[in-house]
C-alpha positions as a LaTeX table, in Angstrom:
\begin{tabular}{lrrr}
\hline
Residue & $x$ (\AA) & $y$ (\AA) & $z$ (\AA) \\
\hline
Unk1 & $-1.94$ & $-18.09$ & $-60.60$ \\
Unk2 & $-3.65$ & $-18.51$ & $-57.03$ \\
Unk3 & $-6.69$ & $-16.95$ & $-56.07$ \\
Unk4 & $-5.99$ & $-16.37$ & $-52.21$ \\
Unk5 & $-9.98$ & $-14.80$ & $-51.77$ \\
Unk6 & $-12.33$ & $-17.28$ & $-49.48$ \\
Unk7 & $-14.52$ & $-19.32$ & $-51.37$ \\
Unk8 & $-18.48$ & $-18.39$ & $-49.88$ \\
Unk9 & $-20.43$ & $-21.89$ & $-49.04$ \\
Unk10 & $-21.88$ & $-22.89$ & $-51.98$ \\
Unk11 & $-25.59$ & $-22.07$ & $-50.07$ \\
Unk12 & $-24.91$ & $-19.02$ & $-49.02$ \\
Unk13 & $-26.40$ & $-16.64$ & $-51.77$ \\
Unk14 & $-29.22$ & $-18.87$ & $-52.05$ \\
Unk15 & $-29.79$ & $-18.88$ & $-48.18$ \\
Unk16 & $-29.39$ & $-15.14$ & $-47.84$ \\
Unk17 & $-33.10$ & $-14.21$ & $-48.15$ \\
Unk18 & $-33.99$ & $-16.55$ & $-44.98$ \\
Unk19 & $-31.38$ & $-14.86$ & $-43.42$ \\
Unk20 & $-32.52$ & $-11.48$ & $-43.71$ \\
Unk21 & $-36.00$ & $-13.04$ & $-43.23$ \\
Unk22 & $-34.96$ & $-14.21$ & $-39.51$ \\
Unk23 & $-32.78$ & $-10.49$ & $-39.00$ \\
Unk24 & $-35.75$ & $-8.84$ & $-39.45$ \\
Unk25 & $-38.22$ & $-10.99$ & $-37.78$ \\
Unk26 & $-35.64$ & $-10.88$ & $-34.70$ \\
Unk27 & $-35.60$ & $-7.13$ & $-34.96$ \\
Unk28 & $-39.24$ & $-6.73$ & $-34.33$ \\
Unk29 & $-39.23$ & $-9.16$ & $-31.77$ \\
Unk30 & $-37.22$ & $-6.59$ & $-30.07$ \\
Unk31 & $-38.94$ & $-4.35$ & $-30.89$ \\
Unk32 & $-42.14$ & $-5.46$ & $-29.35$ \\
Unk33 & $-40.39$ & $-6.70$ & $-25.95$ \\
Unk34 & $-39.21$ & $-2.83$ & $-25.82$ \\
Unk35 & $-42.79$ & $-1.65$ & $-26.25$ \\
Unk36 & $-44.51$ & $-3.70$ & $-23.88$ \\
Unk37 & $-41.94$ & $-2.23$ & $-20.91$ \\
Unk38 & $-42.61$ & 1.15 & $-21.82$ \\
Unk39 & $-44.57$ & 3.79 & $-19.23$ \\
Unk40 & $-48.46$ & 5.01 & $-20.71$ \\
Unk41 & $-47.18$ & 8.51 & $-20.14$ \\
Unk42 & $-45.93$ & 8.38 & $-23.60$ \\
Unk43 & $-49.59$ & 8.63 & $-25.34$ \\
Unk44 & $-48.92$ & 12.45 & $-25.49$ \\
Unk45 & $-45.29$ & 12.60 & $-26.27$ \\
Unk46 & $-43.32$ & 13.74 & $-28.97$ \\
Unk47 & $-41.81$ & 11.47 & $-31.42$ \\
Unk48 & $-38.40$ & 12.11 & $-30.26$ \\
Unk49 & $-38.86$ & 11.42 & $-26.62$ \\
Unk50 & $-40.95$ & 7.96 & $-27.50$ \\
Unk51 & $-38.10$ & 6.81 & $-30.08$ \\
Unk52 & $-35.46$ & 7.33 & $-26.76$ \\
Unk53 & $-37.57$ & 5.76 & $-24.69$ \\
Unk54 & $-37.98$ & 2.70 & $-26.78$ \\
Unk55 & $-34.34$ & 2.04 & $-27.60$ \\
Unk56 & $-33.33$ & 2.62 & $-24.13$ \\
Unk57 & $-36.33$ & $-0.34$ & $-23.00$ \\
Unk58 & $-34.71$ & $-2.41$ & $-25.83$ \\
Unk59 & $-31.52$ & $-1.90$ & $-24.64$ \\
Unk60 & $-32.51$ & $-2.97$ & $-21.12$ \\
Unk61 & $-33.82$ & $-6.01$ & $-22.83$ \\
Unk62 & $-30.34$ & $-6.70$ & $-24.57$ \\
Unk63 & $-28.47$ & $-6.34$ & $-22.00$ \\
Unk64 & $-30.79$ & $-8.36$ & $-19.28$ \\
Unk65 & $-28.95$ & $-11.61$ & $-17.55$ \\
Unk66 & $-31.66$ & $-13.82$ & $-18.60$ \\
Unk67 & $-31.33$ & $-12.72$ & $-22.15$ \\
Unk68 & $-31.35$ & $-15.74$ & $-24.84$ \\
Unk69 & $-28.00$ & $-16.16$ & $-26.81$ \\
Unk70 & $-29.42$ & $-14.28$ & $-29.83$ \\
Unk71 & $-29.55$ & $-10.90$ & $-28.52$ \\
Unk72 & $-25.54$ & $-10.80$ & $-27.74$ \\
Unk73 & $-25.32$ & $-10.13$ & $-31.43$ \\
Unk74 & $-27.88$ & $-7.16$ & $-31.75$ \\
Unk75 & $-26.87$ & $-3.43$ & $-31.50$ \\
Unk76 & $-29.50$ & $-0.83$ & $-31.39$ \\
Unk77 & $-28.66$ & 3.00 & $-31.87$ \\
Unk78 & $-31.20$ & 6.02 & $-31.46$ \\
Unk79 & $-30.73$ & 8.66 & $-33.90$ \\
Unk80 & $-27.05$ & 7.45 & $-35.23$ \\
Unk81 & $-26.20$ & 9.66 & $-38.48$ \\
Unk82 & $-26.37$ & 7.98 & $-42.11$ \\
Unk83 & $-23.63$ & 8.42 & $-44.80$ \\
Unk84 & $-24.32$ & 9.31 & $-48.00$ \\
Unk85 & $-23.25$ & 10.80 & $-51.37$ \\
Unk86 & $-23.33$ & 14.80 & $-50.78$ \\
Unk87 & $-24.32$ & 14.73 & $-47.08$ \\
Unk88 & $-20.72$ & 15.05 & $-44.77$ \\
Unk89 & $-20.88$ & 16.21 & $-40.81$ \\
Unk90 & $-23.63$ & 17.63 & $-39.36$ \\
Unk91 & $-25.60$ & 17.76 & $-42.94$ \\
Unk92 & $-25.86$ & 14.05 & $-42.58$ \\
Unk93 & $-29.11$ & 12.51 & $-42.36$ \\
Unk94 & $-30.17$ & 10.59 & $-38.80$ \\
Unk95 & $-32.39$ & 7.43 & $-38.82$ \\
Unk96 & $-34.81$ & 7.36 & $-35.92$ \\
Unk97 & $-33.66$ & 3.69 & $-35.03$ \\
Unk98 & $-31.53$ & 1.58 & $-36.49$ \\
Unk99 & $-30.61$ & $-2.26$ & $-35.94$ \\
Unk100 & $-27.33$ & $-4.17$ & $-36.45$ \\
Unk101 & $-26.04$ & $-7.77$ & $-35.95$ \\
Unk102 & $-22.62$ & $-8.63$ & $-35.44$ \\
Unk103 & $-20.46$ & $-11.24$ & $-34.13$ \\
Unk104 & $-19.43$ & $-12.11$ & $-38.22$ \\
Unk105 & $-16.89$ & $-10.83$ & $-40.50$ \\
Unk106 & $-17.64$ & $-8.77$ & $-43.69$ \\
Unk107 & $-20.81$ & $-6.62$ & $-44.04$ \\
Unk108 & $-22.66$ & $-6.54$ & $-41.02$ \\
Unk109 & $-26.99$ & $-6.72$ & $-41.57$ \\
Unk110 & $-28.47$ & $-3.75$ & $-40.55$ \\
Unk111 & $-32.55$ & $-2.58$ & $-40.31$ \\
Unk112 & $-33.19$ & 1.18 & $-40.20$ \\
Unk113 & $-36.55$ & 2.68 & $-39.29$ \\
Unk114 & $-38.66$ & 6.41 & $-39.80$ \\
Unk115 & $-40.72$ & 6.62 & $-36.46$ \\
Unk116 & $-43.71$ & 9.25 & $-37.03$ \\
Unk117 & $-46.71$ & 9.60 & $-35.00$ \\
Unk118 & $-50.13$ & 8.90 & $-35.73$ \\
Unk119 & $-52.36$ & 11.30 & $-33.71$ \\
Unk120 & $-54.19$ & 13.77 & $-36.11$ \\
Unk121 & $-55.60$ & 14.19 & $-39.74$ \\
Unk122 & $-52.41$ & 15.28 & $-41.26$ \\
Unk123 & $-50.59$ & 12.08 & $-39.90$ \\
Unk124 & $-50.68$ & 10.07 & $-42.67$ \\
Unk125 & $-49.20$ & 12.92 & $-44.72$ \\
Unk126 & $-46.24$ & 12.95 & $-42.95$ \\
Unk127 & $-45.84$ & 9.18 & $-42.25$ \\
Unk128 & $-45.93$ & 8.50 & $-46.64$ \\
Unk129 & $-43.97$ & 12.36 & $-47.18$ \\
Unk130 & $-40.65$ & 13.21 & $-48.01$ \\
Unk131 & $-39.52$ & 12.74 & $-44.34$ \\
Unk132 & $-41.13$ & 10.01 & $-43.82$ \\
Unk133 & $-41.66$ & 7.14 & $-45.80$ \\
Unk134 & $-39.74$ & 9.14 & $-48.60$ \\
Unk135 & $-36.97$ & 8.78 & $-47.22$ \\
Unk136 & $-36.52$ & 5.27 & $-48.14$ \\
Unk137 & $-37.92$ & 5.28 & $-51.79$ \\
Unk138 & $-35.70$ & 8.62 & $-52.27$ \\
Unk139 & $-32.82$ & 6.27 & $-51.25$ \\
Unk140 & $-31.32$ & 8.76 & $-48.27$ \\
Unk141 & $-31.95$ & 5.84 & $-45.87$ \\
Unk142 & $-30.89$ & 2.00 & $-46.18$ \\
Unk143 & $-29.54$ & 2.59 & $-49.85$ \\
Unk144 & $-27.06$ & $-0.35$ & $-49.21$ \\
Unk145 & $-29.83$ & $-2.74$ & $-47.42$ \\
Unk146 & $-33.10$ & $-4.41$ & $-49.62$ \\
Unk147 & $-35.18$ & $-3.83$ & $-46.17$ \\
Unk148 & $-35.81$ & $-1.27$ & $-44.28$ \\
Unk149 & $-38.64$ & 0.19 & $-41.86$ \\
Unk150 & $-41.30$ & 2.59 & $-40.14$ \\
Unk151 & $-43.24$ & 2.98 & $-36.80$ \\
Unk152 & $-46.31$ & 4.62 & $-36.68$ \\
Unk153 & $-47.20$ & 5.25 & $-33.07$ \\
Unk154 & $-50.67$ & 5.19 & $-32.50$ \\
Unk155 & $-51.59$ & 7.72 & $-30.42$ \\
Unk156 & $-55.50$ & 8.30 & $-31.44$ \\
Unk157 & $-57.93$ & 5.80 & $-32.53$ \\
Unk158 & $-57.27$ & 2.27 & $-33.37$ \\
Unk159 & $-54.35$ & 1.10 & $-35.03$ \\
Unk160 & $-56.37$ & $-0.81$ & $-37.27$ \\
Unk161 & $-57.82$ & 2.69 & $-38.59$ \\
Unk162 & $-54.01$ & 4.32 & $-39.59$ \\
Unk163 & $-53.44$ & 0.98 & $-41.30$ \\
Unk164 & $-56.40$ & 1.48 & $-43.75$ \\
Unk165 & $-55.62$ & 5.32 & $-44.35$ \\
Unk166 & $-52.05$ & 4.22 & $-44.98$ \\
Unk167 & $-53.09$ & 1.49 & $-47.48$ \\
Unk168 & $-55.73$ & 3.91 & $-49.45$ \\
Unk169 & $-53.36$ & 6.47 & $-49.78$ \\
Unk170 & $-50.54$ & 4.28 & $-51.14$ \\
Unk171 & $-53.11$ & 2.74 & $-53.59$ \\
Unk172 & $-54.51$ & 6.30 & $-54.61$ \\
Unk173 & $-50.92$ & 7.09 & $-55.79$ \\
Unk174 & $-48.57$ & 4.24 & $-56.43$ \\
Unk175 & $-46.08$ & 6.09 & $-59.08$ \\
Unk176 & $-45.14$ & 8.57 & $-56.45$ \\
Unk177 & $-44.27$ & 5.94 & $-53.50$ \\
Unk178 & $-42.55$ & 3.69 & $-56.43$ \\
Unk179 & $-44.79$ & 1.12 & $-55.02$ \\
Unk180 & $-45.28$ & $-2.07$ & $-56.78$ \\
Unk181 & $-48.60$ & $-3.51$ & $-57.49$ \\
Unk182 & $-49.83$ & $-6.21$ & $-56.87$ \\
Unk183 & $-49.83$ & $-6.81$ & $-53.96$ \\
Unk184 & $-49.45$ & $-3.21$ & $-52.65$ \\
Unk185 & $-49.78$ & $-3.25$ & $-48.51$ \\
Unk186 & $-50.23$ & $-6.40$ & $-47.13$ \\
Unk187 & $-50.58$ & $-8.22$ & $-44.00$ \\
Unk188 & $-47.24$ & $-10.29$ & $-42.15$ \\
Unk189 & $-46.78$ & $-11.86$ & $-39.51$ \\
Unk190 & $-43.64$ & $-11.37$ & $-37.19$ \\
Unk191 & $-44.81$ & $-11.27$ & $-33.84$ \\
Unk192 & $-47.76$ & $-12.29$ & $-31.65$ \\
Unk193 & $-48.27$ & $-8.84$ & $-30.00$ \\
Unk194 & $-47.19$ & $-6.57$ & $-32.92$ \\
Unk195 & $-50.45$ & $-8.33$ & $-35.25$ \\
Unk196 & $-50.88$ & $-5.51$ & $-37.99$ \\
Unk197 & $-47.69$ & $-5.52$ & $-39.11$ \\
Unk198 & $-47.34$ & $-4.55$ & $-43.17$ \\
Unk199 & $-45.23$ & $-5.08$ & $-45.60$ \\
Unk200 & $-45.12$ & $-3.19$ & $-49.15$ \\
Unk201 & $-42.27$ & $-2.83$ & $-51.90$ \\
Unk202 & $-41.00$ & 0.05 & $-53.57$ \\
Unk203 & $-38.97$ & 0.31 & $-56.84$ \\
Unk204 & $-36.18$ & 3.06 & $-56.13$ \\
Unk205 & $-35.04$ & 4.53 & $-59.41$ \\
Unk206 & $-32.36$ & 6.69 & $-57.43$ \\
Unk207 & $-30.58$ & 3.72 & $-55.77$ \\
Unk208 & $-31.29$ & 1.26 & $-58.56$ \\
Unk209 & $-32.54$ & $-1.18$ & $-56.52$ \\
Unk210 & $-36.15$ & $-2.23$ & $-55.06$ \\
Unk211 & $-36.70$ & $-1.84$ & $-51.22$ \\
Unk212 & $-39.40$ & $-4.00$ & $-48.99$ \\
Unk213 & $-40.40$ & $-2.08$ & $-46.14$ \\
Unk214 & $-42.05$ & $-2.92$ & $-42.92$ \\
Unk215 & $-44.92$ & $-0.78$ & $-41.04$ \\
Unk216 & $-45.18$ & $-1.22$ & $-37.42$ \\
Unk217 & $-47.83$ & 0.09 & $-35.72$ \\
Unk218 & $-47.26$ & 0.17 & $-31.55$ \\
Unk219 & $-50.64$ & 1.65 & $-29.65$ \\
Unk220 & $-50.00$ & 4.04 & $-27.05$ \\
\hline
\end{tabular}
């Protein structure tokens, strides 16, 4: 008997992690080209109205004539909904921002952040909480993807200040963020103006699969 089904290049599982490794690294590029455009009247604003304002500057960025050849392939969405066992209609969660690249057949990659703000002592609280951060080790956001993302935006002190919070209070409580140790929170690199970039893995006994997310920190 036949088997009609494509065979996959022989590389292509073992090449998937750089792939993912250049999505992602793309994705923040855009991500920082979107920040740099947007207006300082946003240092007061509300989550909501920062998050539109960003995807709309990365859109702008997409769709700009002297865009490289990359970006024909990336699709940004503000606040799209997110299916998932239990959740139909309007119960449905919404990611803040999520990324996907197409021009391919099959499954298409896809990057979702959780934007929260970073402005007073109860920030961090509600950057690691359930509708934050917990949304990803809880497995209602990118519970098909091995990546996903958040944005604090920095809209008191230094950047550099939210970073350490977020990195004690991860360490002070690892079992509840499912967050593997070592190496805990640590420095990447991805882009020249977004330098404090973060990375940490969680284990995610809901989805049965580990998730590494990405902290982006954008100073307003």
């Amino acid at each position: 008997m036949s088997n009609d089904s494509p065979t996959p290049p022989p590389m292509a599982k073992s090449n998937a992690p750089l792939y993912q490794s250049a999505f992602v690294k793309k994705c923040h590029t855009l991500i920082a080209l979107g920040h740099g455009r947007l207006s300082a009247s946003l240092r007061t604003a509300q989550e909501t109205e920062i998050t539109g304002e960003l995807v709309r500057e990365i859109r702008a960025v997409l769709q700009h004539d002297a865009a490289p050849g990359w970006m024909a392939h990336f699709y940004v969405a503000d606040d799209p909904p997110q299916n998932a066992p239990n959740r139909l209609g309007k119960a449905r969660r919404r990611v803040d921002i999520e990324f996907e690249r197409g021009g391919q057949r099959g499954s298409r990659p896809r990057l979702h952040y959780e934007a929260k703000r970073l402005y007073r002592p109860g920030s961090v609280s509600d950057y690691l909480g359930a509708e934050g951060l917990g949304l990803f080790v809880a497995g209602e956001y990118a519970s098909m993807q091995d990546v996903g993302g958040m944005i604090g935006y920095v809209q008191s002190d230094e950047p550099e200040m939210w970073v350490e919070k977020i990195r004690s209070a991860l360490a002070a409580d690892p079992a509840r963020f499912g967050l593997r140790l070592p190496p805990g929170l640590v420095a990447v690199y991805l882009s020249a103006s977004l330098e404090l970039t973060q990375l940490s893995h969680h284990d995610r006994i809901a989805v049965g699969r580990p998730i590494a997310i990405y902290h982006t920190f954008l100073r307003f």
